[in-house]
C-alpha positions as CSV (number, residue, x, y, z in Angstrom):
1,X,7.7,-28.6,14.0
2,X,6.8,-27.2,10.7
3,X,8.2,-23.5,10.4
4,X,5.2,-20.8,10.3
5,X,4.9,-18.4,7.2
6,X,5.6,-14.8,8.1
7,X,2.7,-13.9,6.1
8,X,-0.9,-14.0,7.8
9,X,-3.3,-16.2,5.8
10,X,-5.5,-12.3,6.3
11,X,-2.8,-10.8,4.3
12,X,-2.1,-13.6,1.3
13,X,-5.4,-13.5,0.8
14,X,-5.7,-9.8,0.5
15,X,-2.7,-9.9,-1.8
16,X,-4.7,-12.2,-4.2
17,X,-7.5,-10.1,-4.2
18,X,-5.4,-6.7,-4.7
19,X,-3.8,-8.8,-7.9
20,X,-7.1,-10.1,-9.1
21,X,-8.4,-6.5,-9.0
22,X,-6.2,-4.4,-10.7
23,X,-5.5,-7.0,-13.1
24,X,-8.9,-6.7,-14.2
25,X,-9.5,-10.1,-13.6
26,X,-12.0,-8.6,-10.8
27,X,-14.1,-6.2,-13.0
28,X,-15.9,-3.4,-11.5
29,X,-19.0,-4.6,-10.3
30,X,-18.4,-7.6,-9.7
31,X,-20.2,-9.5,-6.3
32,X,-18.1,-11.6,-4.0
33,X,-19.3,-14.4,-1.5
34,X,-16.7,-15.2,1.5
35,X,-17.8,-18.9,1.0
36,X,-16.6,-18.7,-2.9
37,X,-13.3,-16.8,-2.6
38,X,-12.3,-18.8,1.1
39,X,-12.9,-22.4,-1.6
40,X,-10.4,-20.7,-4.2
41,X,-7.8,-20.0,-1.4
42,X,-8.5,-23.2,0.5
43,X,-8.7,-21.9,3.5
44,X,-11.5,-20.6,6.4
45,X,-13.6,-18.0,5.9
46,X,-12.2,-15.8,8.8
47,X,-9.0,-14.9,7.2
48,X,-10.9,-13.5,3.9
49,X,-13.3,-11.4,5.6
50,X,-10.7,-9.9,7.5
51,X,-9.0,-10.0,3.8
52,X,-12.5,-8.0,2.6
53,X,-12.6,-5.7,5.3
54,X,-8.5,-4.4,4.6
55,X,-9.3,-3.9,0.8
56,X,-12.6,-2.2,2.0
57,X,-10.5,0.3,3.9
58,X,-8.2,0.1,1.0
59,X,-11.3,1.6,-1.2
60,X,-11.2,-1.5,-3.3
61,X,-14.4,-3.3,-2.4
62,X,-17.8,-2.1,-1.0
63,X,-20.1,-3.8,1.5
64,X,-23.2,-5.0,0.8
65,X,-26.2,-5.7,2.9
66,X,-25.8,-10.1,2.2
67,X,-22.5,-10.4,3.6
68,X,-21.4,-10.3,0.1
69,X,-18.7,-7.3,-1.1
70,X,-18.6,-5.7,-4.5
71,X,-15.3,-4.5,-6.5
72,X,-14.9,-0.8,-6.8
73,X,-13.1,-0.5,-10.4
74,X,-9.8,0.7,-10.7
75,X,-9.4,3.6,-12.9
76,X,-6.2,5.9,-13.2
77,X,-8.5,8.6,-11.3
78,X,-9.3,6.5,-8.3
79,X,-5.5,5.4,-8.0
80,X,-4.0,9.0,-8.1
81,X,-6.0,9.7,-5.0
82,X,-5.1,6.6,-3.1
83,X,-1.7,7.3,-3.8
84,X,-2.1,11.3,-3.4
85,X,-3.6,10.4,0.0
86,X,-0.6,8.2,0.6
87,X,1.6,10.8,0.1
88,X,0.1,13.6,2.4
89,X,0.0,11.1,4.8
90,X,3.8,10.3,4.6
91,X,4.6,14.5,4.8
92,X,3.0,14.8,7.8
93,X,4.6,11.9,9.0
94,X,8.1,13.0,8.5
95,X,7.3,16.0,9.9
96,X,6.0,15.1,12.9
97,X,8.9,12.7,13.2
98,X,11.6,15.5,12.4
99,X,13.6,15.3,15.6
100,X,13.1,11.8,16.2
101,X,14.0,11.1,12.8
102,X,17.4,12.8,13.2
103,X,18.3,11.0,16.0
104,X,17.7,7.9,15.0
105,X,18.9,8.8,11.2
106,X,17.3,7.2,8.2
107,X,17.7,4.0,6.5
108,X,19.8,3.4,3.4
109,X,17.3,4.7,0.8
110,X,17.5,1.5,-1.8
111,X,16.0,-0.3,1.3
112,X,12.5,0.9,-0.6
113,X,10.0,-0.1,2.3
114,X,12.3,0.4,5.1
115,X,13.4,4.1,4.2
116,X,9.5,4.8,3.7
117,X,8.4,3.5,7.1
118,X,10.8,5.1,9.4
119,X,9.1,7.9,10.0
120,X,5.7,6.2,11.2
121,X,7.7,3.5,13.1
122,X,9.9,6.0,15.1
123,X,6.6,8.0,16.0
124,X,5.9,5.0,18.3
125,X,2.2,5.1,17.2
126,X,1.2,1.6,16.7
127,X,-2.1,2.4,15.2
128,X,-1.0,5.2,13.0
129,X,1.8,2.5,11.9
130,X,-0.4,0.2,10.9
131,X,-2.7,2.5,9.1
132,X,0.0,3.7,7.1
133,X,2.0,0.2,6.7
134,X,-1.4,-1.3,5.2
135,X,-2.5,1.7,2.7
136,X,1.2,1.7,1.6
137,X,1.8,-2.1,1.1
138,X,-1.6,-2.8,-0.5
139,X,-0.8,0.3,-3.3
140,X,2.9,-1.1,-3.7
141,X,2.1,-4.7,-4.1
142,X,-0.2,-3.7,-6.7
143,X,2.0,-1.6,-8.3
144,X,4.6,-4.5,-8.0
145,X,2.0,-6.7,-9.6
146,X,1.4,-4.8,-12.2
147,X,5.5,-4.8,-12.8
148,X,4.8,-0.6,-12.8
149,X,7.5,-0.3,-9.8
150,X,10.4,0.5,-11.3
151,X,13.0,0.1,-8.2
152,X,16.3,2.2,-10.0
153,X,13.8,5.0,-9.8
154,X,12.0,4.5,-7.0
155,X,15.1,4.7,-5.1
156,X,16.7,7.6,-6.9
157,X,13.6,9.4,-5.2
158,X,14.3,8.2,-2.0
159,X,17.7,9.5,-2.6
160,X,16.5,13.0,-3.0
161,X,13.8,13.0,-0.2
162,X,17.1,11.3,1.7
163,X,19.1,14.3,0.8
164,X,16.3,17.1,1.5
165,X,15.9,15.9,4.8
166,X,19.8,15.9,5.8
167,X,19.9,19.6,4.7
168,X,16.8,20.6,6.7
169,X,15.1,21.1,3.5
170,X,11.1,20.4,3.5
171,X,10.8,16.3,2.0
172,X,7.2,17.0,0.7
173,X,8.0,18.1,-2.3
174,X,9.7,15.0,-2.7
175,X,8.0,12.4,-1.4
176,X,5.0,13.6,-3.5
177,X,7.5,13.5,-6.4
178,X,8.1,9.7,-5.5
179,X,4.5,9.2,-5.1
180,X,3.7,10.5,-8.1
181,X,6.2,9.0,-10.3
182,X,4.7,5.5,-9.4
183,X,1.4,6.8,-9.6
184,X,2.1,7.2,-13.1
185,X,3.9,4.2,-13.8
186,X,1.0,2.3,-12.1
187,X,-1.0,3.8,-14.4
188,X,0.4,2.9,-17.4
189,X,0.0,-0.5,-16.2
190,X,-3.3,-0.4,-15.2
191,X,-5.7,-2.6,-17.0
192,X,-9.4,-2.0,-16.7
């Protein structure tokens, strides 16, 4: 038996989008077909439109009335919300996760992802999991793809949100720190 990729065929082909977007190489306004970007991947047409409808929730592509979805262009503006958004979301998220949280104790903070998800996943909350598992992975991939992630800083952030949070200091100073930081660095990146 053939061994079974770890990555949905929904989520590579959201990943390829995400890349072709903020690379550009999906300008603003530009109409996609199902049919046309399901051909590219080689593969069904089931996978991308569950692909569409994540980068729709993502803000990155609009429906449109023909089954067809249009790219929403990337500018530095619309990025600093996503990522302002993704970083209100992670305050509350440590803070509703306090106690558990100190129970449990956090990862190792150079274990990026990890570190950054222990709050939702100790909440036991599959849905708000998943929300914030998806709006975080599809801003960091592109960030990663855009080589803006710089992972000596990221985790020197992590370090101090880390540190805060063993001291019973408030984290949201510093996890907006860390989100801003690689809001910036996206930025810089960012090609439209």
């Amino acid at each position: 038996m053939k061994s079974v990729s770890l990555v949905s065929l929904k989520d590579q082909a959201a990943a390829a989008l995400r890349r072709e977007i903020y690379a550009g190489e999906l300008p603003d306004g530009a109409e996609l077909r199902q049919e046309d970007i399901a051909a590219q991947l080689g593969i069904s047409r089931l996978p991308v439109r569950e692909a569409m409808q994540q980068l729709q929730n993502e803000g990155l592509l609009e429906r449109l009335p023909n089954r067809h979805v249009r790219v929403v262009g990337v500018t530095a503006a619309r990025l600093r919300q996503s990522f302002a958004v993704l970083a209100a979301m992670e305050c509350e998220l440590f803070a509703l996760a306090d106690t558990a949280l100190r129970e449990k104790g956090l990862p190792d903070p150079a274990c990026d992802a990890e570190f950054h998800l222990a709050a939702a996943e100790v909440l036991d909350n599959p849905t708000l999991y998943q929300r914030f598992f998806t709006q975080r992975q599809g801003l960091l991939d592109a960030a990663q793809a855009l080589g803006a992630a710089e992972p000596a800083a990221l985790i020197e952030r992590n370090r101090a949100i880390a540190e805060a949070f063993t001291v019973g200091k408030d984290t949201a100073p510093h996890i907006r720190r860390y989100y801003d930081d690689l809001t910036e660095q996206t930025a810089k990146e960012l090609i439209v």
